[in-house]
C-alpha positions as CSV (number, residue, x, y, z in Angstrom):
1,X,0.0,0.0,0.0
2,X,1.2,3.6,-1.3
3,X,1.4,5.7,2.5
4,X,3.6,7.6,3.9
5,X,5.7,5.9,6.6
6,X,8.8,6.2,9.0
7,X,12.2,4.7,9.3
8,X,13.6,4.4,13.2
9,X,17.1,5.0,11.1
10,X,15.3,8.5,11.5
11,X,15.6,8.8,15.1
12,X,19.3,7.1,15.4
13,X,21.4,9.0,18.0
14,X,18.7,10.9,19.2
15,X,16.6,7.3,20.5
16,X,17.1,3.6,20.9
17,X,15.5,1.6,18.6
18,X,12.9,-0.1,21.4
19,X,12.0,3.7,22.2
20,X,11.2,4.9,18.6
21,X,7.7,3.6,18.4
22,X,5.3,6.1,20.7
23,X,7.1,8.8,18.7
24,X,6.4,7.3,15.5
25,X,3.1,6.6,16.3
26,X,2.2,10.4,17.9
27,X,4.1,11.8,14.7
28,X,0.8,9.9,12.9
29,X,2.8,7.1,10.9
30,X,1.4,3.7,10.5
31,X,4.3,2.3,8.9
32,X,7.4,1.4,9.9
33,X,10.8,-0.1,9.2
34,X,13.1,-0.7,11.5
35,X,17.0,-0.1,11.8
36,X,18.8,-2.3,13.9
37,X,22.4,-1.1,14.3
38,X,24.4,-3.5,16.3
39,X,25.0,-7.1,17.3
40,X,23.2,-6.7,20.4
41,X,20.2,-5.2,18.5
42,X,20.6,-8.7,16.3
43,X,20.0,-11.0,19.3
44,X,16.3,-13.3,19.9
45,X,16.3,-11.9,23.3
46,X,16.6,-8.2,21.6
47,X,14.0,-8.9,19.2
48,X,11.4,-10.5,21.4
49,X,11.6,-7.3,23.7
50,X,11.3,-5.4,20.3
51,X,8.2,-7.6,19.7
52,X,6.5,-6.2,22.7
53,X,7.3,-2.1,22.6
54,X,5.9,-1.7,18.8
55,X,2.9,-0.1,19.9
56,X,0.5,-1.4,17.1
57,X,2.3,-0.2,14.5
58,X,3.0,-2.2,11.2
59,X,6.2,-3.2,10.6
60,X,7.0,-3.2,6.7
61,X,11.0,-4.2,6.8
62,X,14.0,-4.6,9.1
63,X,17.4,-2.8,8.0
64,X,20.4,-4.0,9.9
65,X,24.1,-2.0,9.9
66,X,24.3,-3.8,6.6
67,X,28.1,-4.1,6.5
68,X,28.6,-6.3,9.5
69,X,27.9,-9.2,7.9
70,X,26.5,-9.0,4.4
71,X,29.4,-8.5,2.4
72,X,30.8,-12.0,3.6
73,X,27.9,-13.3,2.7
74,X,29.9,-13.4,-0.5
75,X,32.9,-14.5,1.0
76,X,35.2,-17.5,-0.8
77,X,35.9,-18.5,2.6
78,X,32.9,-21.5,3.5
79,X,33.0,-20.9,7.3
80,X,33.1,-17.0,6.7
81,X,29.8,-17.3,5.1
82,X,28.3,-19.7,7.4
83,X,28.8,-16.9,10.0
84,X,27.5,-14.3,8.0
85,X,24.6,-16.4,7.5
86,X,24.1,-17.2,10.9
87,X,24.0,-13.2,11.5
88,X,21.7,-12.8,8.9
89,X,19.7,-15.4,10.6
90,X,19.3,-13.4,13.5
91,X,18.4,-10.5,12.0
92,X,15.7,-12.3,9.7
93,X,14.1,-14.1,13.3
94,X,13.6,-10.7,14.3
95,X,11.8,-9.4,11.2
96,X,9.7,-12.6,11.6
97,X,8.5,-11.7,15.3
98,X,7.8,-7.9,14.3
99,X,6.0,-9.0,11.1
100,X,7.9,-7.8,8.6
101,X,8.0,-8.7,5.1
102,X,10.7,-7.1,3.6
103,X,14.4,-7.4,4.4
104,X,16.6,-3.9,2.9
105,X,20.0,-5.7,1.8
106,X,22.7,-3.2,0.6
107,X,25.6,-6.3,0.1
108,X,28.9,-5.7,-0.9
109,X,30.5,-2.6,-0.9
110,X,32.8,-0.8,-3.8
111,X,35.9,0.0,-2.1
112,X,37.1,3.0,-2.7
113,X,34.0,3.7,-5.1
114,X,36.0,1.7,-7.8
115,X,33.7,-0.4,-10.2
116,X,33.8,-4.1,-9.4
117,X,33.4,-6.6,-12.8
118,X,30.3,-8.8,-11.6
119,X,29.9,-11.9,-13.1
120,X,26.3,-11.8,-12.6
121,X,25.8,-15.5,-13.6
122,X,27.6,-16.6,-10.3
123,X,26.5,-13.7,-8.1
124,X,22.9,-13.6,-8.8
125,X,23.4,-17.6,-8.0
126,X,24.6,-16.3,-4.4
127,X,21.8,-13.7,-4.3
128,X,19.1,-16.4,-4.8
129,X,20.6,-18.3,-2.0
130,X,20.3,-15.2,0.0
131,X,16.7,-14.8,-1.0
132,X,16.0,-18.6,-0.2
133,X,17.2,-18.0,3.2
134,X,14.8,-15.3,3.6
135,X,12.0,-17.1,2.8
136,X,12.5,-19.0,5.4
137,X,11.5,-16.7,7.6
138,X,8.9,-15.1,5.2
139,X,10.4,-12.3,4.0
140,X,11.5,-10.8,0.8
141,X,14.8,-10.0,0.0
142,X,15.0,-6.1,-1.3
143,X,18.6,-5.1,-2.7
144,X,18.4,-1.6,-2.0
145,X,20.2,0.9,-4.7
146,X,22.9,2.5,-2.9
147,X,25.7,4.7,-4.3
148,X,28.8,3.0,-2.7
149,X,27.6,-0.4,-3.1
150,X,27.7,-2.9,-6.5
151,X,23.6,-1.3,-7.2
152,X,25.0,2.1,-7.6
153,X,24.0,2.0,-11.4
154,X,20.2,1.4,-12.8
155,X,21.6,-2.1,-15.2
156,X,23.1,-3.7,-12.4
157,X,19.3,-5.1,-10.9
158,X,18.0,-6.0,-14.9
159,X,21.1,-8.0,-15.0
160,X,20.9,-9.4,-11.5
161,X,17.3,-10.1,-12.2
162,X,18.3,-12.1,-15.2
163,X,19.7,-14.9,-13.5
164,X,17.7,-14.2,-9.9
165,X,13.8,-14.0,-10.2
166,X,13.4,-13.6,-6.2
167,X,15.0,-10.9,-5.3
168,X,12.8,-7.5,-5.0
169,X,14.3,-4.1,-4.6
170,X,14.1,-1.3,-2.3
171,X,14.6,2.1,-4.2
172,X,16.7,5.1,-1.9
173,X,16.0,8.5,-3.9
174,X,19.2,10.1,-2.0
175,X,21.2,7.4,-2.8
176,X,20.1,7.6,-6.4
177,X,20.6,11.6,-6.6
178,X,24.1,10.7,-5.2
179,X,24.9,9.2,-8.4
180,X,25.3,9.9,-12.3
181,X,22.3,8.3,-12.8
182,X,18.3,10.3,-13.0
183,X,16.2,8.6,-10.6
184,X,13.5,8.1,-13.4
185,X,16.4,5.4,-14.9
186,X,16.1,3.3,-11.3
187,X,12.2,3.9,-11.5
188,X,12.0,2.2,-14.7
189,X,14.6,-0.6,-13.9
190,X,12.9,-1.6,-10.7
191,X,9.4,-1.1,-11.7
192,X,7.2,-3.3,-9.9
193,X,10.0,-4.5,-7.9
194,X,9.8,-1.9,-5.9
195,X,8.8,-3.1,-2.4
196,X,10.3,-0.2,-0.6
197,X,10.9,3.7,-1.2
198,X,13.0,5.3,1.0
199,X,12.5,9.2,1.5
200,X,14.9,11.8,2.3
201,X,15.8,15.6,0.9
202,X,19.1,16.7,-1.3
203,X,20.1,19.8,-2.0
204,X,23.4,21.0,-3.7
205,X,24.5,17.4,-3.4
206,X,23.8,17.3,0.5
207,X,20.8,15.4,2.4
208,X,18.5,17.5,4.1
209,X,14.9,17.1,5.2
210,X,12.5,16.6,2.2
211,X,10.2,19.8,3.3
212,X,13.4,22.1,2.2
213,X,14.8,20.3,-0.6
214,X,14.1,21.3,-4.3
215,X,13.1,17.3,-5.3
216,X,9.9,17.5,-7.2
217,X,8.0,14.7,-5.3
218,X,4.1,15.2,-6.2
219,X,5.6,14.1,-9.5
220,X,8.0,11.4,-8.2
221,X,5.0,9.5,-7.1
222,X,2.8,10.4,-10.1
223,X,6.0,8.4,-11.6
224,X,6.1,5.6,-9.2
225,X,1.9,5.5,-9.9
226,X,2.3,5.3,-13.2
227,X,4.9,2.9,-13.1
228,X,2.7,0.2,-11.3
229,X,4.3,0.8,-7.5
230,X,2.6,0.2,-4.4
231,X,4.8,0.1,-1.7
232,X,5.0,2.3,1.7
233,X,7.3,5.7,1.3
234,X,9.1,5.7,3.8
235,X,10.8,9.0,5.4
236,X,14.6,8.1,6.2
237,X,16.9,11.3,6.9
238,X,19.8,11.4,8.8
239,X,19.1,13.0,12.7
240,X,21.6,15.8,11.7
241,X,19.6,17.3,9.0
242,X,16.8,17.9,11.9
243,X,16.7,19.8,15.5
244,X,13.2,18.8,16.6
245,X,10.9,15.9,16.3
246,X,8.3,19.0,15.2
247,X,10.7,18.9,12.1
248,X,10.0,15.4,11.6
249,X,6.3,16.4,11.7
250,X,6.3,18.8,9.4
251,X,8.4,16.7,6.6
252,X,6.0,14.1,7.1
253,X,3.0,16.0,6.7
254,X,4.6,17.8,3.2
255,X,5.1,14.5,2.2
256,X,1.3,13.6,2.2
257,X,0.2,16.6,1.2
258,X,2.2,15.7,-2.1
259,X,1.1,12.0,-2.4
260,X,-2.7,13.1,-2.2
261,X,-1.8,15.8,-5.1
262,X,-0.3,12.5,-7.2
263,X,-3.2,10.6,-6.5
264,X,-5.9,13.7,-7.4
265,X,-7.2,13.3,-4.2
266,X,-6.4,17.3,-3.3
């Protein structure tokens, strides 16, 4: 469903995970994913406690500190990928207890930004793997577009897609203003892949909240209507760009002002 919705990766440094969800909920979100940001937040114990504080609120997808672990999940190393599974384990058992359906997977990084030559035969192979272990647990596997990562071009998903056909994708707008690349290009790569949007404001090449940036967004989701999307927008800034939670609020509120206007509902 197309609503407006939060990230507790928006309220990291000022809260702790477990405490994010009153002030979601008075803020008027529904929907939620949640950032869990260290091996402590990955434990069952952690996530059962998480299971109780969620204050009604829907849980769409779980984000961990994505290089922890995932990049080893392509590791030639058999018992360094056994551990990064095992991590990823944890982190999937406690999407399952909060509900979620969606897992936001960044994978492996591009050191020093330098392209890597994918041979996307073998690592969409890997990928599907990945996305099998998900299942496990009922959730989806969303490789999320991100500019210092192997997705930080629009091609790299239609050719992982090629060879993996479970995989989804979760589409950052930040991330893709942060590369060469138009964000209409990921739009029409991911399509109906899309599981995930995350939401944030750039301007002059640096984040901000969306409410002051100069990103068209009435006709971003036109675009993402159009395109056949219908997954929860989800606000995810970084707690610097903000001061007060009445910040939050009124970015939020902008937001759905501009997805009624792409709907013709105002």
């Amino acid at each position: 469903m197309m609503e407006i919705g939060l990230s507790t990766a928006s309220l990291f440094l000022k809260e702790d995970v477990e405490n994010t969800f009153k002030i979601i909920k008075k803020l008027g979100c529904e929907v939620v994913e949640v950032f869990l940001t260290t091996f402590s937040e990955y434990k069952k114990e952690f996530a059962d406690m998480l299971a109780t504080r969620t204050e009604g609120l829907r849980i769409h997808s779980v984000h961990s500190l994505n290089q922890h672990f995932e990049p080893e999940l392509f590791n030639m190393s058999p018992r360094t990928v056994r551990d990064a599974e095992e991590l990823l384990r944890e982190v999937l058992y406690c999407g399952k207890v909060l509900g979620a359906s969606n897992y936001t997977f960044h994978g492996q990084a591009r050191l020093k930004n330098k392209p890597y030559n994918v041979s996307f035969p073998e690592f969409s192979r890997r990928v599907e793997h990945i996305c099998s272990i998900c299942a496990e647990y009922d959730i989806t596997l969303c490789y999320e577009n991100v500019s210092w990562t192997l997705f930080s071009y629009p091609e790299f998903y239609t050719r992982l897609k090629e060879y993996s056909k479970s995989v989804r994708c979760t589409l950052d707008i930040k991330q893709a203003m942060l590369t060469e690349y138009p964000v209409d290009e990921y739009i029409k790569t991911m399509g109906r892949d899309i599981n995930t949007v995350h939401l944030c404001g750039v301007k002059n090449g640096v984040t901000c909240m969306p409410i002051d940036s100069d990103f068209d967004f009435c006709t971003f989701f036109e675009k993402l209507l159009r395109a056949g999307v219908d997954a929860p927008l989800l606000l995810e800034v970084y707690s610097a760009d903000y001061k007060t939670y009445d910040d939050l609020a009124a970015s939020l509120d902008y937001l759905r002002v501009c997805l009624l206007r792409a709907k013709g509902e105002m």
